[in-house]
Backbone bond lengths (Angstrom), bond angles and torsions (degrees), N, CA, C in turn:
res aa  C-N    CA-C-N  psi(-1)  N-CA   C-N-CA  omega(-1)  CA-C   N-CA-C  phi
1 X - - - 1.449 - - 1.525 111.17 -
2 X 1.787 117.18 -49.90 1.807 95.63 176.61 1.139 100.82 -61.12
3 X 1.660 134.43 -35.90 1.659 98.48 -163.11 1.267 122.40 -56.64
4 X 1.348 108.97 -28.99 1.787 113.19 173.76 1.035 94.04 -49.36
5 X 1.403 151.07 -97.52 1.203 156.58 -139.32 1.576 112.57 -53.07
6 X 1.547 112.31 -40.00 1.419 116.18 177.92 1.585 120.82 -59.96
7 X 1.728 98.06 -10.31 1.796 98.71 -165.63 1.877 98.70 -87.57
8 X 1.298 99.28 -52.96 1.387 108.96 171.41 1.325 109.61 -40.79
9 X 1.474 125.00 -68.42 1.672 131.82 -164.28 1.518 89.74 -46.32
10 X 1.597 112.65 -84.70 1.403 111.04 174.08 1.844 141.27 -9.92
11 X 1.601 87.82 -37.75 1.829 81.44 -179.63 1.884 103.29 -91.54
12 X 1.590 100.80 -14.64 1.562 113.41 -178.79 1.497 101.84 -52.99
13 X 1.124 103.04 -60.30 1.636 127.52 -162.22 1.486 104.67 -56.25
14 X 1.366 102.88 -42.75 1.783 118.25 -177.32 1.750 102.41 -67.22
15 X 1.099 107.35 -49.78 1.152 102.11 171.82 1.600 131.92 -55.41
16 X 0.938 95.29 -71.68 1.904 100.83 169.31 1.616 109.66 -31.58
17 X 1.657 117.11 -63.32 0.849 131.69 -176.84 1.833 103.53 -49.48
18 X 0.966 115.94 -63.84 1.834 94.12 173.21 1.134 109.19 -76.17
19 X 1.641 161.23 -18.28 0.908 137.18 146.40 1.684 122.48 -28.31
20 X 1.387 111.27 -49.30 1.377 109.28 -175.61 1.495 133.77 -96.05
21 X 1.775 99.74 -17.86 1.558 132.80 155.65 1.451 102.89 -33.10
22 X 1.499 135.68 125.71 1.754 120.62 164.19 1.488 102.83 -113.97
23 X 1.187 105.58 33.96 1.460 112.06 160.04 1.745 117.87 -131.91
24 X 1.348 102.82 0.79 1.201 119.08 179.34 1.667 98.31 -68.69
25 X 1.467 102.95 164.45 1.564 125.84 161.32 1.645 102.08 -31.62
26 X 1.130 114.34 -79.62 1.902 135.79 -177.39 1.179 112.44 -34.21
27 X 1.328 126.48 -37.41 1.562 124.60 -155.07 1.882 84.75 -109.78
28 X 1.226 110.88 -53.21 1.145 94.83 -177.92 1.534 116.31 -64.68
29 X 1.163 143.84 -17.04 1.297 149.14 175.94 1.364 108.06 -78.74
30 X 1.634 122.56 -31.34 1.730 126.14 162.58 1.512 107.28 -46.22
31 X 1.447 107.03 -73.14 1.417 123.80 -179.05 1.394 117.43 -33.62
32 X 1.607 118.46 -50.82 1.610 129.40 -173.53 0.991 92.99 -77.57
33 X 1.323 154.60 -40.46 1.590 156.50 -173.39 1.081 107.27 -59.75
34 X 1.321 125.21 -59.33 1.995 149.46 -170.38 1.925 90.25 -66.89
35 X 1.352 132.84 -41.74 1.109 129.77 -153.44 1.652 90.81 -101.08
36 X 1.593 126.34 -31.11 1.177 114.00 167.30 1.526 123.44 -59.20
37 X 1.446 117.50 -46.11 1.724 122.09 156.84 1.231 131.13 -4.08
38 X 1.445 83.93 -65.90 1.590 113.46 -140.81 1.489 81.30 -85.31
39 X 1.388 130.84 -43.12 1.667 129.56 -175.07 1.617 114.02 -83.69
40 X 1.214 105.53 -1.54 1.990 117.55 153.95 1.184 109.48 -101.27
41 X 1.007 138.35 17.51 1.537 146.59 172.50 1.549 106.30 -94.57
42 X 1.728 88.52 -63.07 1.702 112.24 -176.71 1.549 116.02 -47.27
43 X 1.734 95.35 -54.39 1.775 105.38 -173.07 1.370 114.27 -58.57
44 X 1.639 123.16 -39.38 1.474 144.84 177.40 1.409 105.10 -57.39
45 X 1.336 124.20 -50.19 1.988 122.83 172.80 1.088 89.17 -82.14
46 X 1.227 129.59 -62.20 2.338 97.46 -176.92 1.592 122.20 -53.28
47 X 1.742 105.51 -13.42 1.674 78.51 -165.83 2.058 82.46 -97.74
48 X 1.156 113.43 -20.52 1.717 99.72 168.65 1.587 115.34 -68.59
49 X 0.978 124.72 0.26 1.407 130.37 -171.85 1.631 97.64 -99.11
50 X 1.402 128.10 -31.13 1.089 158.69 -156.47 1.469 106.34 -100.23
51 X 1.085 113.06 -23.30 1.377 115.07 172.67 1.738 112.62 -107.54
52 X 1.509 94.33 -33.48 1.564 77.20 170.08 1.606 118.07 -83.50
53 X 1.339 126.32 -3.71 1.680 110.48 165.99 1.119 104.04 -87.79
54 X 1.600 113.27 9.76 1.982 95.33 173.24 1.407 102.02 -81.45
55 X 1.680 108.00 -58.25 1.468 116.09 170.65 1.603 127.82 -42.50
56 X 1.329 107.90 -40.39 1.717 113.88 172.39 1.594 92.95 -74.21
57 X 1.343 164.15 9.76 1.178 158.39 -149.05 1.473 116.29 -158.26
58 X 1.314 124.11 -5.24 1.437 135.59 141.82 1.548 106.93 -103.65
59 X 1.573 141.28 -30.47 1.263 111.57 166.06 1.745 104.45 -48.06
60 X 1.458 111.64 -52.11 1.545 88.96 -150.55 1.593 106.26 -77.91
61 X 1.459 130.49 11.75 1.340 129.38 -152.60 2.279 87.84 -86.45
62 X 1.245 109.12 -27.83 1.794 102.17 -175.63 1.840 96.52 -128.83
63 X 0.881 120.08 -14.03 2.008 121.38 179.46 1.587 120.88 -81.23
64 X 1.453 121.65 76.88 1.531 116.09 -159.85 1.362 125.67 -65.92
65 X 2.576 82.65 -11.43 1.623 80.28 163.55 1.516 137.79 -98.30
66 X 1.358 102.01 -4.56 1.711 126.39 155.14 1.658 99.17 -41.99
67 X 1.736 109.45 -58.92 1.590 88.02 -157.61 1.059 120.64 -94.44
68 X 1.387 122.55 5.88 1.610 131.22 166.02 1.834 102.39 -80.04
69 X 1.271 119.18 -32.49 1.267 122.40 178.09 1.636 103.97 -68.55
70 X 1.179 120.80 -40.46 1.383 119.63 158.80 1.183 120.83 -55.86
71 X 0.935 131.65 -30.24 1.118 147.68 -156.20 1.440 125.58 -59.60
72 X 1.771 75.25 -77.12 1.439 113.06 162.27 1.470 135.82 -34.61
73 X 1.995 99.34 -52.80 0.838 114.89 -154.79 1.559 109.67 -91.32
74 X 1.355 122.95 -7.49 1.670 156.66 174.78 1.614 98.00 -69.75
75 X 1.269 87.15 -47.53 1.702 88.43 -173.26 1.490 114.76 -105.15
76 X 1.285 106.19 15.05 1.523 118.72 161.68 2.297 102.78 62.37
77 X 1.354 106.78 14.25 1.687 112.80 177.53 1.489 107.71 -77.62
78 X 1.050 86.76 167.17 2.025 97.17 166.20 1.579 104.74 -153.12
79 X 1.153 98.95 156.50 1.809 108.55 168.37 1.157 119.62 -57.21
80 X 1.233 124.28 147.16 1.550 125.59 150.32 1.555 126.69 -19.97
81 X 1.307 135.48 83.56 1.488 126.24 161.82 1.924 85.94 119.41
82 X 1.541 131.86 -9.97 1.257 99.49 156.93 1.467 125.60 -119.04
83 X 1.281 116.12 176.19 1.380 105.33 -152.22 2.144 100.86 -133.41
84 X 1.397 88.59 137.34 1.394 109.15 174.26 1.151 135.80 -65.52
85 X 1.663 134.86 106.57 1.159 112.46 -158.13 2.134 91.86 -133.57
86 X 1.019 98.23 130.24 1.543 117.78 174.76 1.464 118.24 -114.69
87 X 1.322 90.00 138.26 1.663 103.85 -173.01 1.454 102.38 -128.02
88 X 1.678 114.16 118.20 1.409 116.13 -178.40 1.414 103.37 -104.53
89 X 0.768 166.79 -104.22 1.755 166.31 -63.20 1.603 117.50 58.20
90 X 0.961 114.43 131.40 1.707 94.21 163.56 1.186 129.13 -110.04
91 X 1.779 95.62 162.50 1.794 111.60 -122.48 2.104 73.20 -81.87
92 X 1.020 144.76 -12.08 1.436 128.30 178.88 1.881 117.54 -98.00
93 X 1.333 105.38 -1.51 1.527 108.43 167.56 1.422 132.83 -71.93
94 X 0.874 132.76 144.61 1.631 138.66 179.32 1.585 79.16 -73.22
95 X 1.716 96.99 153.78 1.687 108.55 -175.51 1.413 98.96 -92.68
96 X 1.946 109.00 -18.40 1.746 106.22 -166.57 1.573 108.09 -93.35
97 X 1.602 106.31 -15.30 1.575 114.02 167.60 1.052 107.65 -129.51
98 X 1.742 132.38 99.23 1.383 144.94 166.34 1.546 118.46 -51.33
């Protein structure tokens, strides 16, 4: 009769023990999981990032005023009579309280 009981305790024990192990199977499979996320996060803003230089990249492929507006704005110029206005943030503000 304990051996019955010893087989159960035993796989209990095994268990916990890689649950709490961070070199175990478990912890390392948390980690690769958490790092898989985070790199479907990444690919999803590169491939929208990826779509908008397609779209910014057929406006300017036939719009001559797309690519002077590019242009311009690469080279930080403006036309005669309009005027440039930039908005930075500052570099010592919290981003959640401006």
């Amino acid at each position: 009769m304990k051996g019955l009981l010893l087989i159960p305790a035993l796989i209990a024990l095994a268990a916990v023990y890689a649950a709490v192990d961070p070199d175990s199977g478990i912890g390392t499979w948390r980690r690769m999981r958490a790092d898989l996320l985070s790199a479907e996060v990444r690919i999803e803003r590169l491939r929208n990032e990826i779509a908008a230089l397609e779209r910014s990249n057929q406006a300017l492929e036939g719009d001559a005023f797309a690519i002077e507006a590019a242009i311009r704005e690469d080279l930080e110029l403006a036309r005669p009579g309009e005027r440039v206005l930039r908005l930075t943030p500052p570099q010592d503000s919290n981003p959640r309280f401006p």
